[in-house]
C-alpha positions as CSV (number, residue, x, y, z in Angstrom):
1,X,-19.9,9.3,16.7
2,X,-17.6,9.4,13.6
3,X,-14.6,11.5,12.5
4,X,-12.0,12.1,10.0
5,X,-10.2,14.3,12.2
6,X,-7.4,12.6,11.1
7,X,-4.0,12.9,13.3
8,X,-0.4,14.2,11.0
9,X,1.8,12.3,13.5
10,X,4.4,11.5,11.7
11,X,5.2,14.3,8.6
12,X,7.3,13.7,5.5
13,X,4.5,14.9,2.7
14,X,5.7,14.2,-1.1
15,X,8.1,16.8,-2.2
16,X,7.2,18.4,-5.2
17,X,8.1,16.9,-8.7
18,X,10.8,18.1,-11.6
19,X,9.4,19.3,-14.5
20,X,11.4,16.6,-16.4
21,X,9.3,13.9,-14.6
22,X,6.3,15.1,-16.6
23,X,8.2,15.2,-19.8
24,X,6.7,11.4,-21.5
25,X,3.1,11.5,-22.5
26,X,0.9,8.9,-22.2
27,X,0.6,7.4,-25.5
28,X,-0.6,4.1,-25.7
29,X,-2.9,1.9,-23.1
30,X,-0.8,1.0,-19.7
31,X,-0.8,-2.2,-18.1
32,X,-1.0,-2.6,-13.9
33,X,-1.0,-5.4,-11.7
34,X,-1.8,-5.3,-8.6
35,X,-1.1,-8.0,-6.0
36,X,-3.2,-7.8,-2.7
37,X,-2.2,-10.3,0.1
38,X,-5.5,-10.3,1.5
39,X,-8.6,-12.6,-0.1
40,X,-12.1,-10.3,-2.1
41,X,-14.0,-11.2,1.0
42,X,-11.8,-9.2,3.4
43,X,-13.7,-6.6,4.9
44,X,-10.6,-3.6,4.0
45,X,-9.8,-5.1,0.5
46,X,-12.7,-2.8,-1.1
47,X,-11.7,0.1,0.7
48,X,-8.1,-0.6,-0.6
49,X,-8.7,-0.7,-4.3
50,X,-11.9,2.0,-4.3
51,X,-8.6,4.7,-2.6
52,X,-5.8,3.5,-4.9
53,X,-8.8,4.0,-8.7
54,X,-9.8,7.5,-6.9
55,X,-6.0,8.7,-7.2
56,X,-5.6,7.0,-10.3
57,X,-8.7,9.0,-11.5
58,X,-7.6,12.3,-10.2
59,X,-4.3,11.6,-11.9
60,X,-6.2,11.4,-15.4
61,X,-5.4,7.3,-15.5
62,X,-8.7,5.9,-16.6
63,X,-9.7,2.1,-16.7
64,X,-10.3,1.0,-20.0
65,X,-9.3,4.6,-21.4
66,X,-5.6,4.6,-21.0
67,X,-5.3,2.0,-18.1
68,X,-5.9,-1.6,-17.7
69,X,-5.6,-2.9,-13.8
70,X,-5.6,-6.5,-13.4
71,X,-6.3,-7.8,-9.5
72,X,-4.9,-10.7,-7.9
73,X,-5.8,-11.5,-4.2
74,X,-4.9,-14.3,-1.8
75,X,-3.8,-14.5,1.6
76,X,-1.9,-18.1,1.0
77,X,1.9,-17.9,0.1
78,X,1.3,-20.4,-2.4
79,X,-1.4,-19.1,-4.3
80,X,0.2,-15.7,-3.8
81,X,3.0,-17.1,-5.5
82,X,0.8,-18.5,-8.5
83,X,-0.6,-14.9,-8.9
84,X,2.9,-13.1,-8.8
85,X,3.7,-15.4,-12.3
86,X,0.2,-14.6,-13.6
87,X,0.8,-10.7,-13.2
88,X,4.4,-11.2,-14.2
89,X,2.9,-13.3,-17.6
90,X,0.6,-10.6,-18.6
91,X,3.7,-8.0,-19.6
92,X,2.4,-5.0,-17.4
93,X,4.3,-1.4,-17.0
94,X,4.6,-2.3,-12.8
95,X,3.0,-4.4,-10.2
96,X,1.7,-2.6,-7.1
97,X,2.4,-5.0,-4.2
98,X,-0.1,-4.2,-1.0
99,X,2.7,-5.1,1.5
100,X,6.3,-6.5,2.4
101,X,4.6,-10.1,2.8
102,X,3.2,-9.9,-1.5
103,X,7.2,-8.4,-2.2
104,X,8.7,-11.6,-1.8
105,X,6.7,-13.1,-4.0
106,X,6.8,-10.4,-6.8
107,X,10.8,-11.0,-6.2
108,X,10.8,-14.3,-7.1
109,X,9.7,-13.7,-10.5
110,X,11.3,-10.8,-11.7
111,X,14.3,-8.3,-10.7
112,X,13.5,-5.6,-13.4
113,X,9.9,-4.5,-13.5
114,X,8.8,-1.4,-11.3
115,X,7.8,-2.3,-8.2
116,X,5.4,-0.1,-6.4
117,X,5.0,-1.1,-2.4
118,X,2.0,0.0,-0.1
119,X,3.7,-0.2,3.0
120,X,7.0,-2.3,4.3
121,X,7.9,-2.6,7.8
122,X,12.1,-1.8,7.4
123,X,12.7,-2.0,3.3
124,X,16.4,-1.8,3.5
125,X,17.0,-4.2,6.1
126,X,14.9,-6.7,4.0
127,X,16.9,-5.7,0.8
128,X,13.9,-4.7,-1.2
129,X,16.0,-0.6,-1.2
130,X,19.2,-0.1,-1.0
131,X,18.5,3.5,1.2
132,X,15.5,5.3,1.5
133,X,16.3,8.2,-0.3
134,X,17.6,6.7,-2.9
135,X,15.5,3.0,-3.7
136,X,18.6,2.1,-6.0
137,X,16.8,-0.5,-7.5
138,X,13.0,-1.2,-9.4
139,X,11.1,-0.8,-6.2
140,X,10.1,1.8,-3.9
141,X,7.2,2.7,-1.9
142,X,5.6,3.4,1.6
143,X,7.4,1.9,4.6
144,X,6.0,2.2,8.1
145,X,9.2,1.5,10.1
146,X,8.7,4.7,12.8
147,X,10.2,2.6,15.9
148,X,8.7,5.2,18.1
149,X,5.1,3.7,17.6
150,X,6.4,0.9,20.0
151,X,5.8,3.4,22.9
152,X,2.9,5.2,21.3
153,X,1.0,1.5,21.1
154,X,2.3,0.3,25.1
155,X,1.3,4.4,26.6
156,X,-2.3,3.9,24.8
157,X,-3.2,0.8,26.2
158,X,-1.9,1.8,29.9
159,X,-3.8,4.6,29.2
160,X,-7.2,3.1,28.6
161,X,-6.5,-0.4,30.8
162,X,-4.6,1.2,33.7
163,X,-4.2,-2.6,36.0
164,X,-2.3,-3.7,32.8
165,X,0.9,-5.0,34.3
166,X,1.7,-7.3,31.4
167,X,1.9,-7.2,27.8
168,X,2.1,-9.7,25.7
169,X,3.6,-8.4,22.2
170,X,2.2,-10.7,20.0
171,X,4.2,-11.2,16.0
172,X,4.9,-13.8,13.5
173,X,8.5,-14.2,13.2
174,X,8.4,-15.3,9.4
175,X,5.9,-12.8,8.1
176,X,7.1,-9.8,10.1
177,X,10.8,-10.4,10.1
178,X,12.8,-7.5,12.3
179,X,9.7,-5.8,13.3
180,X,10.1,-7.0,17.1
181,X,13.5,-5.8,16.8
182,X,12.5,-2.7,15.6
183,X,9.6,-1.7,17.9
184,X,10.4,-3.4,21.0
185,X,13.5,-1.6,22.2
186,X,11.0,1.5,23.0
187,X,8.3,-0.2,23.8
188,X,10.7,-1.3,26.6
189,X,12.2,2.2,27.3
190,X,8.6,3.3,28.1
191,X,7.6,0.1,29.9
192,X,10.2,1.1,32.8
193,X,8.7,4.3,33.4
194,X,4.9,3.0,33.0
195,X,5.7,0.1,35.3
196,X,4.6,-3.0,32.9
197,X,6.8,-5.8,31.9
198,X,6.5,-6.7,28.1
199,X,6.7,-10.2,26.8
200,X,7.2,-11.1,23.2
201,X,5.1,-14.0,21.8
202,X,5.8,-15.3,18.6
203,X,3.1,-17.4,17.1
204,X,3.0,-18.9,13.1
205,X,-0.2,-20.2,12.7
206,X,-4.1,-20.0,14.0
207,X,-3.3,-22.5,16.2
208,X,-0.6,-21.0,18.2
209,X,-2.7,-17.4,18.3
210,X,-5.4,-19.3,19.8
211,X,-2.7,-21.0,22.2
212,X,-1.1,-18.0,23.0
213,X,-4.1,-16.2,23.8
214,X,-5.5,-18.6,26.2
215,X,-2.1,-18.3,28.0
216,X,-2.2,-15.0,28.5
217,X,-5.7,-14.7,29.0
218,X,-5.2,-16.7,32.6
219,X,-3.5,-13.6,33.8
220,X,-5.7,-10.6,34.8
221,X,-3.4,-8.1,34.5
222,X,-2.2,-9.2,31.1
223,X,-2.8,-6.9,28.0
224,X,-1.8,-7.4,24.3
225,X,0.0,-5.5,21.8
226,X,-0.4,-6.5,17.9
227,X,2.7,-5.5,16.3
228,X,1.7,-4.9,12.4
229,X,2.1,-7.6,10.2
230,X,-0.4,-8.8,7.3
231,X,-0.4,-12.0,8.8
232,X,-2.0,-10.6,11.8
233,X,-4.7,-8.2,9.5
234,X,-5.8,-11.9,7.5
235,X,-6.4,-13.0,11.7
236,X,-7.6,-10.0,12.6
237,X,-11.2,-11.8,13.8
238,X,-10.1,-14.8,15.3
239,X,-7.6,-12.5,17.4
240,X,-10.6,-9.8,18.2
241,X,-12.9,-12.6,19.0
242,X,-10.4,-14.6,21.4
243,X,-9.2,-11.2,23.2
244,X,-13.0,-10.1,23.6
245,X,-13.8,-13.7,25.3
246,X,-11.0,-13.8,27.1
247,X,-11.4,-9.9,28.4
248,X,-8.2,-8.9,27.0
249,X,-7.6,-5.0,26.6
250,X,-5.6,-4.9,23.2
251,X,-4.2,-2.8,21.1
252,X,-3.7,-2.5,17.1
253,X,-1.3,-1.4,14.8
254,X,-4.5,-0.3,11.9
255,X,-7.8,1.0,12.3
256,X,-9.9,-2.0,10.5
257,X,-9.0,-3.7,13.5
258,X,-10.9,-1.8,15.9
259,X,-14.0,-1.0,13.6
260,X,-14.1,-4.9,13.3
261,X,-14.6,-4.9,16.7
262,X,-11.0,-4.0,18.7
263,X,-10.4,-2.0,21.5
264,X,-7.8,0.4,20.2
265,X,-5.6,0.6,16.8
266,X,-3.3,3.4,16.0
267,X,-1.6,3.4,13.1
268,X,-0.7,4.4,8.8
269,X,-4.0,5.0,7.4
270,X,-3.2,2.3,5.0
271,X,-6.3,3.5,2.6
272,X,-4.7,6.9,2.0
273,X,-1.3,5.3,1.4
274,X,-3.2,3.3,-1.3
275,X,-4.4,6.5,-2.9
276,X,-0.7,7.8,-2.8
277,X,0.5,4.9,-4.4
278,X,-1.4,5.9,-7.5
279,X,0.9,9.3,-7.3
280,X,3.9,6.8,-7.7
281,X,2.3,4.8,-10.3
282,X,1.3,7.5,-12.5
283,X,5.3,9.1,-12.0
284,X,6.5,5.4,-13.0
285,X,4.1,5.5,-16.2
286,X,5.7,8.8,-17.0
287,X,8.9,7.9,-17.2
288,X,10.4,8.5,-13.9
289,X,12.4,5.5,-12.5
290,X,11.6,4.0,-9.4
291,X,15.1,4.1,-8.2
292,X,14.7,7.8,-8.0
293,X,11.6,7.9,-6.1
294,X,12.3,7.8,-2.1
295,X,10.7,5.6,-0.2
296,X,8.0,7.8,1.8
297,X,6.6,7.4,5.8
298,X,3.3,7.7,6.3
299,X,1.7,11.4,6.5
300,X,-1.8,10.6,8.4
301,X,-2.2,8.3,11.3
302,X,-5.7,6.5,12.6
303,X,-6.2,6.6,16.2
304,X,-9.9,4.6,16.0
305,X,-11.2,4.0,20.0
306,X,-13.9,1.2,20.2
307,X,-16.1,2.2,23.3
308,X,-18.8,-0.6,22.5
309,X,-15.6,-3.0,23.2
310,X,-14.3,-0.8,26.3
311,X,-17.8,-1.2,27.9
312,X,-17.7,-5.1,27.0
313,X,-14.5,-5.2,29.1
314,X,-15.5,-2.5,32.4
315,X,-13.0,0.1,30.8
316,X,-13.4,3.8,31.0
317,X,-11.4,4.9,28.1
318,X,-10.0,8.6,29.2
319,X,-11.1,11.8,27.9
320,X,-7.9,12.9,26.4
321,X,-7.6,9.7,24.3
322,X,-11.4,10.3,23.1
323,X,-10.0,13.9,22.7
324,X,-6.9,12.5,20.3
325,X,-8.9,10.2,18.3
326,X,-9.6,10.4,14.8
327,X,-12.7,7.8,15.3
328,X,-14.6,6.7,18.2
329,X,-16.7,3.6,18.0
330,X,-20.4,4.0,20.1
Protein backbone atom coordinates (compact mmCIF):
# COMPACT_ATOMS: atom_id res chain seq x y z
CA UNK A 1 0.00 0.00 0.00
CA UNK A 2 1.43 3.38 -1.29
CA UNK A 3 0.44 7.01 -1.03
CA UNK A 4 1.32 10.53 -1.67
CA UNK A 5 -1.15 11.66 0.63
CA UNK A 6 1.26 13.95 1.65
CA UNK A 7 0.95 15.77 5.26
CA UNK A 8 1.21 20.21 5.00
CA UNK A 9 2.52 20.21 8.71
CA UNK A 10 4.35 22.95 8.73
CA UNK A 11 2.97 25.94 6.15
CA UNK A 12 5.05 28.88 4.81
CA UNK A 13 4.32 28.34 0.87
CA UNK A 14 6.48 30.83 -1.47
CA UNK A 15 5.00 34.21 -1.56
CA UNK A 16 4.33 35.43 -4.86
CA UNK A 17 7.03 37.29 -6.84
CA UNK A 18 7.45 41.27 -7.97
CA UNK A 19 7.08 41.88 -11.35
CA UNK A 20 10.62 43.46 -11.30
CA UNK A 21 12.08 39.95 -10.46
CA UNK A 22 11.12 38.87 -13.97
CA UNK A 23 12.47 41.94 -15.55
CA UNK A 24 16.17 40.20 -17.08
CA UNK A 25 15.80 37.81 -19.89
CA UNK A 26 17.63 34.94 -20.33
CA UNK A 27 20.11 35.73 -22.86
CA UNK A 28 22.99 33.70 -23.11
CA UNK A 29 23.64 29.86 -21.82
CA UNK A 30 23.80 29.70 -17.72
CA UNK A 31 26.17 27.79 -15.79
CA UNK A 32 25.05 25.59 -12.37
CA UNK A 33 26.94 23.65 -10.11
CA UNK A 34 25.52 21.51 -8.04
CA UNK A 35 27.35 19.95 -5.04
CA UNK A 36 25.58 16.80 -3.47
CA UNK A 37 27.13 15.48 -0.20
CA UNK A 38 25.98 12.07 -0.85
CA UNK A 39 28.09 9.55 -3.37
CA UNK A 40 26.03 8.45 -7.41
CA UNK A 41 25.43 5.12 -5.75
CA UNK A 42 23.17 6.43 -2.90
CA UNK A 43 19.89 5.12 -3.29
CA UNK A 44 18.00 9.11 -2.89
CA UNK A 45 20.72 10.85 -4.99
CA UNK A 46 18.61 10.01 -8.33
CA UNK A 47 15.51 11.00 -6.85
CA UNK A 48 17.32 14.34 -5.84
CA UNK A 49 18.58 15.47 -9.14
CA UNK A 50 15.50 13.84 -11.42
CA UNK A 51 13.03 16.64 -8.69
CA UNK A 52 15.43 19.53 -8.84
CA UNK A 53 15.68 19.10 -13.68
CA UNK A 54 11.69 18.61 -13.41
CA UNK A 55 11.44 22.28 -11.79
CA UNK A 56 14.11 23.46 -13.85
CA UNK A 57 12.13 22.20 -16.85
CA UNK A 58 8.81 23.63 -15.85
CA UNK A 59 10.66 26.85 -15.27
CA UNK A 60 11.69 26.82 -19.11
CA UNK A 61 15.57 26.11 -18.00
CA UNK A 62 16.65 23.49 -20.49
CA UNK A 63 20.03 21.41 -20.31
CA UNK A 64 22.08 22.10 -23.16
CA UNK A 65 19.42 24.78 -24.44
CA UNK A 66 19.96 27.60 -22.08
CA UNK A 67 21.43 25.58 -19.06
CA UNK A 68 24.47 23.75 -18.38
CA UNK A 69 24.40 21.71 -14.77
CA UNK A 70 27.62 20.31 -13.77
CA UNK A 71 27.27 17.41 -10.76
CA UNK A 72 29.73 16.80 -8.12
CA UNK A 73 29.01 14.06 -5.42
CA UNK A 74 30.98 12.77 -2.49
CA UNK A 75 30.15 12.04 1.00
CA UNK A 76 34.03 12.63 2.15
CA UNK A 77 34.93 16.15 3.52
CA UNK A 78 37.95 16.07 1.57
CA UNK A 79 36.91 15.15 -1.68
CA UNK A 80 33.93 17.36 -1.10
CA UNK A 81 36.27 20.00 -0.60
CA UNK A 82 38.20 19.09 -4.00
CA UNK A 83 34.79 19.40 -5.78
CA UNK A 84 33.69 22.76 -4.13
CA UNK A 85 37.17 24.28 -6.10
CA UNK A 86 36.23 22.31 -9.31
CA UNK A 87 32.57 23.95 -9.34
CA UNK A 88 34.15 27.21 -8.08
CA UNK A 89 36.91 26.84 -11.29
CA UNK A 90 34.36 26.33 -13.91
CA UNK A 91 32.80 30.22 -13.46
CA UNK A 92 29.11 29.23 -13.00
CA UNK A 93 26.03 31.74 -12.31
CA UNK A 94 25.47 29.70 -8.50
CA UNK A 95 26.19 26.55 -6.88
CA UNK A 96 23.25 24.61 -5.46
CA UNK A 97 24.60 23.08 -2.19
CA UNK A 98 22.27 19.76 -1.06
CA UNK A 99 22.86 20.59 2.64
CA UNK A 100 24.52 22.62 5.63
CA UNK A 101 27.29 19.82 5.66
CA UNK A 102 28.32 20.75 1.41
CA UNK A 103 28.01 24.86 2.76
CA UNK A 104 31.07 24.80 4.47
CA UNK A 105 32.81 23.72 1.84
CA UNK A 106 31.27 25.96 -0.86
CA UNK A 107 32.41 28.79 1.87
CA UNK A 108 35.77 28.04 1.74
CA UNK A 109 36.15 28.97 -1.68
CA UNK A 110 34.22 31.78 -2.40
CA UNK A 111 32.09 34.64 -0.40
CA UNK A 112 30.44 36.19 -3.51
CA UNK A 113 28.72 33.68 -5.74
CA UNK A 114 24.98 32.77 -5.21
CA UNK A 115 24.48 30.21 -3.03
CA UNK A 116 21.39 28.16 -3.28
CA UNK A 117 20.89 25.65 -0.10
CA UNK A 118 18.53 22.51 0.04
CA UNK A 119 17.98 22.37 3.44
CA UNK A 120 20.07 23.70 6.77
CA UNK A 121 19.38 22.74 10.18
CA UNK A 122 19.56 26.63 11.92
CA UNK A 123 21.28 28.94 8.94
CA UNK A 124 21.67 31.92 11.15
CA UNK A 125 23.09 30.38 14.01
CA UNK A 126 25.77 28.80 11.68
CA UNK A 127 26.25 32.29 9.97
CA UNK A 128 25.47 31.13 6.48
CA UNK A 129 22.19 34.27 6.84
CA UNK A 130 22.22 36.94 8.67
CA UNK A 131 18.07 36.57 9.40
CA UNK A 132 15.74 34.62 7.67
CA UNK A 133 13.74 37.08 6.04
CA UNK A 134 16.30 38.83 4.97
CA UNK A 135 19.57 36.23 3.86
CA UNK A 136 21.82 39.52 3.81
CA UNK A 137 24.36 37.91 2.11
CA UNK A 138 24.92 35.39 -1.32
CA UNK A 139 23.12 32.50 0.12
CA UNK A 140 19.75 31.53 0.96
CA UNK A 141 17.63 28.52 0.81
CA UNK A 142 15.49 25.85 2.69
CA UNK A 143 16.18 25.41 6.41
CA UNK A 144 14.49 22.71 8.42
CA UNK A 145 15.04 24.07 11.98
CA UNK A 146 11.10 23.51 13.31
CA UNK A 147 12.20 22.61 16.99
CA UNK A 148 8.83 21.23 17.50
CA UNK A 149 9.64 18.07 15.41
CA UNK A 150 11.65 17.05 18.60
CA UNK A 151 8.27 16.00 20.15
CA UNK A 152 6.58 15.07 17.00
CA UNK A 153 9.70 12.33 16.47
CA UNK A 154 9.72 11.12 20.63
CA UNK A 155 5.21 11.03 20.53
CA UNK A 156 5.64 8.75 17.23
CA UNK A 157 7.84 6.29 18.46
CA UNK A 158 5.85 5.98 22.02
CA UNK A 159 3.15 5.66 19.85
CA UNK A 160 4.14 2.60 17.82
CA UNK A 161 6.74 1.00 20.64
CA UNK A 162 4.66 1.74 23.79
CA UNK A 163 7.40 -0.30 26.49
CA UNK A 164 9.92 2.40 25.21
CA UNK A 165 11.12 3.81 28.42
CA UNK A 166 14.43 5.06 26.96
CA UNK A 167 15.65 6.92 24.05
CA UNK A 168 18.71 7.21 22.94
CA UNK A 169 18.92 10.51 20.65
CA UNK A 170 21.58 9.61 18.52
CA UNK A 171 23.79 12.89 16.43
CA UNK A 172 27.13 13.75 15.28
CA UNK A 173 28.29 16.73 17.04
CA UNK A 174 30.62 18.02 14.12
CA UNK A 175 28.27 17.50 11.21
CA UNK A 176 25.03 18.56 12.97
CA UNK A 177 26.27 21.36 15.07
CA UNK A 178 23.25 22.94 17.46
CA UNK A 179 20.72 20.57 16.24
CA UNK A 180 20.63 18.68 19.70
CA UNK A 181 20.30 22.03 21.20
CA UNK A 182 17.63 22.84 19.04
CA UNK A 183 15.34 19.69 19.16
CA UNK A 184 16.05 18.37 22.39
CA UNK A 185 14.62 20.93 24.74
CA UNK A 186 10.93 19.59 23.50
CA UNK A 187 11.74 16.37 22.99
CA UNK A 188 12.31 16.74 26.77
CA UNK A 189 9.05 18.78 27.48
CA UNK A 190 7.11 15.92 25.96
CA UNK A 191 9.28 13.06 27.54
CA UNK A 192 7.89 14.19 31.06
CA UNK A 193 4.46 13.81 30.24
CA UNK A 194 5.02 10.42 28.04
CA UNK A 195 7.10 9.06 30.90
CA UNK A 196 10.51 8.23 28.92
CA UNK A 197 13.86 9.51 29.86
CA UNK A 198 15.96 10.70 26.76
CA UNK A 199 19.61 10.28 26.37
CA UNK A 200 21.83 12.08 23.97
CA UNK A 201 24.57 10.04 22.18
CA UNK A 202 26.92 11.65 20.20
CA UNK A 203 28.84 9.43 17.91
CA UNK A 204 31.60 10.69 14.93
CA UNK A 205 32.31 7.84 13.03
CA UNK A 206 30.94 4.16 11.93
CA UNK A 207 32.66 2.88 14.64
CA UNK A 208 31.12 4.63 17.46
CA UNK A 209 27.35 4.14 15.68
CA UNK A 210 28.07 0.55 15.87
CA UNK A 211 29.39 1.08 19.56
CA UNK A 212 26.57 3.00 20.53
CA UNK A 213 24.07 0.82 19.16
CA UNK A 214 25.24 -2.31 20.87
CA UNK A 215 25.02 -0.17 24.14
CA UNK A 216 21.74 0.63 23.89
CA UNK A 217 20.61 -2.38 22.33
CA UNK A 218 21.40 -4.36 25.94
CA UNK A 219 18.47 -2.47 27.19
CA UNK A 220 14.88 -3.70 26.28
CA UNK A 221 13.14 -0.79 26.81
CA UNK A 222 15.50 1.35 24.87
CA UNK A 223 14.37 3.11 21.57
CA UNK A 224 16.32 5.50 19.22
CA UNK A 225 15.72 8.73 17.81
CA UNK A 226 17.90 9.94 14.63
CA UNK A 227 18.08 13.56 14.81
CA UNK A 228 18.73 14.76 10.96
CA UNK A 229 22.04 15.13 9.86
CA UNK A 230 23.62 14.10 6.34
CA UNK A 231 26.10 12.24 8.22
CA UNK A 232 23.50 10.09 9.53
CA UNK A 233 21.47 9.78 5.76
CA UNK A 234 25.34 8.52 4.19
CA UNK A 235 24.87 5.69 7.43
CA UNK A 236 21.57 5.31 6.98
CA UNK A 237 22.08 1.18 6.34
CA UNK A 238 24.55 0.44 8.74
CA UNK A 239 22.19 2.23 11.40
CA UNK A 240 18.93 0.32 9.91
CA UNK A 241 20.77 -2.91 9.86
CA UNK A 242 22.28 -2.60 13.52
CA UNK A 243 18.77 -1.29 14.99
CA UNK A 244 16.90 -4.26 13.05
CA UNK A 245 19.40 -6.94 14.70
CA UNK A 246 19.43 -5.55 17.69
CA UNK A 247 15.35 -5.14 17.77
CA UNK A 248 15.48 -1.53 18.19
CA UNK A 249 12.21 0.49 17.51
CA UNK A 250 13.61 3.72 15.79
CA UNK A 251 12.65 6.60 14.47
CA UNK A 252 13.82 8.99 11.43
CA UNK A 253 14.09 12.36 10.59
CA UNK A 254 13.51 11.47 6.27
CA UNK A 255 11.47 9.05 4.52
CA UNK A 256 14.46 7.17 2.55
CA UNK A 257 15.17 5.89 5.81
CA UNK A 258 12.26 3.86 6.35
CA UNK A 259 11.69 2.68 2.59
CA UNK A 260 15.39 1.38 3.07
CA UNK A 261 14.09 -0.60 5.57
CA UNK A 262 13.34 1.77 9.00
CA UNK A 263 10.67 1.60 11.22
CA UNK A 264 9.39 5.14 11.11
CA UNK A 265 10.78 8.59 9.52
CA UNK A 266 8.88 11.81 9.59
CA UNK A 267 10.16 14.58 8.18
CA UNK A 268 10.90 17.65 4.96
CA UNK A 269 10.24 15.81 1.92
CA UNK A 270 13.67 16.64 0.86
CA UNK A 271 12.74 15.66 -3.02
CA UNK A 272 10.14 18.45 -3.24
CA UNK A 273 12.51 20.91 -1.57
CA UNK A 274 14.93 19.93 -4.44
CA UNK A 275 12.30 20.76 -7.02
CA UNK A 276 11.73 24.20 -5.16
CA UNK A 277 15.17 24.99 -5.21
CA UNK A 278 15.02 25.18 -9.02
CA UNK A 279 12.24 28.14 -8.19
CA UNK A 280 15.27 29.96 -6.48
CA UNK A 281 17.65 29.19 -9.07
CA UNK A 282 15.77 30.31 -11.93
CA UNK A 283 14.81 33.89 -9.60
CA UNK A 284 18.81 34.01 -9.14
CA UNK A 285 19.34 33.62 -13.08
CA UNK A 286 16.89 36.42 -13.42
CA UNK A 287 18.42 38.80 -11.73
CA UNK A 288 17.04 38.73 -8.26
CA UNK A 289 19.66 38.61 -5.46
CA UNK A 290 19.86 36.06 -3.13
CA UNK A 291 20.00 38.41 -0.28
CA UNK A 292 16.43 39.22 -1.01
CA UNK A 293 15.12 35.79 -1.15
CA UNK A 294 14.02 34.55 2.49
CA UNK A 295 15.08 31.52 3.62
CA UNK A 296 11.81 29.16 3.30
CA UNK A 297 10.56 26.07 5.91
CA UNK A 298 9.47 23.25 4.46
CA UNK A 299 5.75 23.08 3.07
CA UNK A 300 5.17 19.03 2.87
CA UNK A 301 6.22 16.62 5.45
CA UNK A 302 6.72 12.56 4.95
CA UNK A 303 5.35 10.41 7.60
CA UNK A 304 6.55 6.81 5.80
CA UNK A 305 5.45 3.68 8.40
CA UNK A 306 7.39 0.43 7.65
CA UNK A 307 5.05 -2.40 8.77
CA UNK A 308 7.41 -5.22 7.23
CA UNK A 309 9.96 -3.71 9.97
CA UNK A 310 7.14 -3.37 12.82
CA UNK A 311 6.28 -7.06 12.25
CA UNK A 312 10.20 -7.93 12.26
CA UNK A 313 10.22 -6.35 15.80
CA UNK A 314 6.38 -7.78 17.48
CA UNK A 315 4.98 -4.14 16.99
CA UNK A 316 1.42 -3.29 16.24
CA UNK A 317 1.80 0.14 14.75
CA UNK A 318 -1.64 1.98 15.69
CA UNK A 319 -4.42 2.81 13.44
CA UNK A 320 -4.25 6.49 13.76
CA UNK A 321 -0.56 6.62 12.79
CA UNK A 322 -1.42 4.25 9.68
CA UNK A 323 -4.34 6.87 9.43
CA UNK A 324 -1.65 10.05 9.38
CA UNK A 325 0.78 8.55 7.12
CA UNK A 326 1.67 9.64 3.80
CA UNK A 327 3.33 6.04 3.05
CA UNK A 328 2.91 2.73 4.61
CA UNK A 329 5.42 0.06 3.86
CA UNK A 330 3.66 -3.80 3.52
Amino acid sequence: MRRRDVLSLLGGALAPWPHWAEAQQVDRMRVIGVLIGFSEADSSTALRIANFEQGLRELGWIKGRNIQIHYRLAAERDVLQAHARELMSLQPDLIVAGSAFVVSALLQETCTLPIVFVTSINPVAKGFVTALHRPGGNLTGFHNSIPSMGGKWLELLKQVAPSVARVAIMYNPDTASGSLSLFLPQVEAIAASITVEPVARPVRSPAEIESVLADIGRDEAQGLMILPDNFMSIHRALIIEQAARLRLPAIYPFRYFATDGGLVACGPDMFDLYRRTSVYVDRILRGVKPADLPVQEPTKVDLVVNLRTAEALGLSVPRIVIARASEVIE
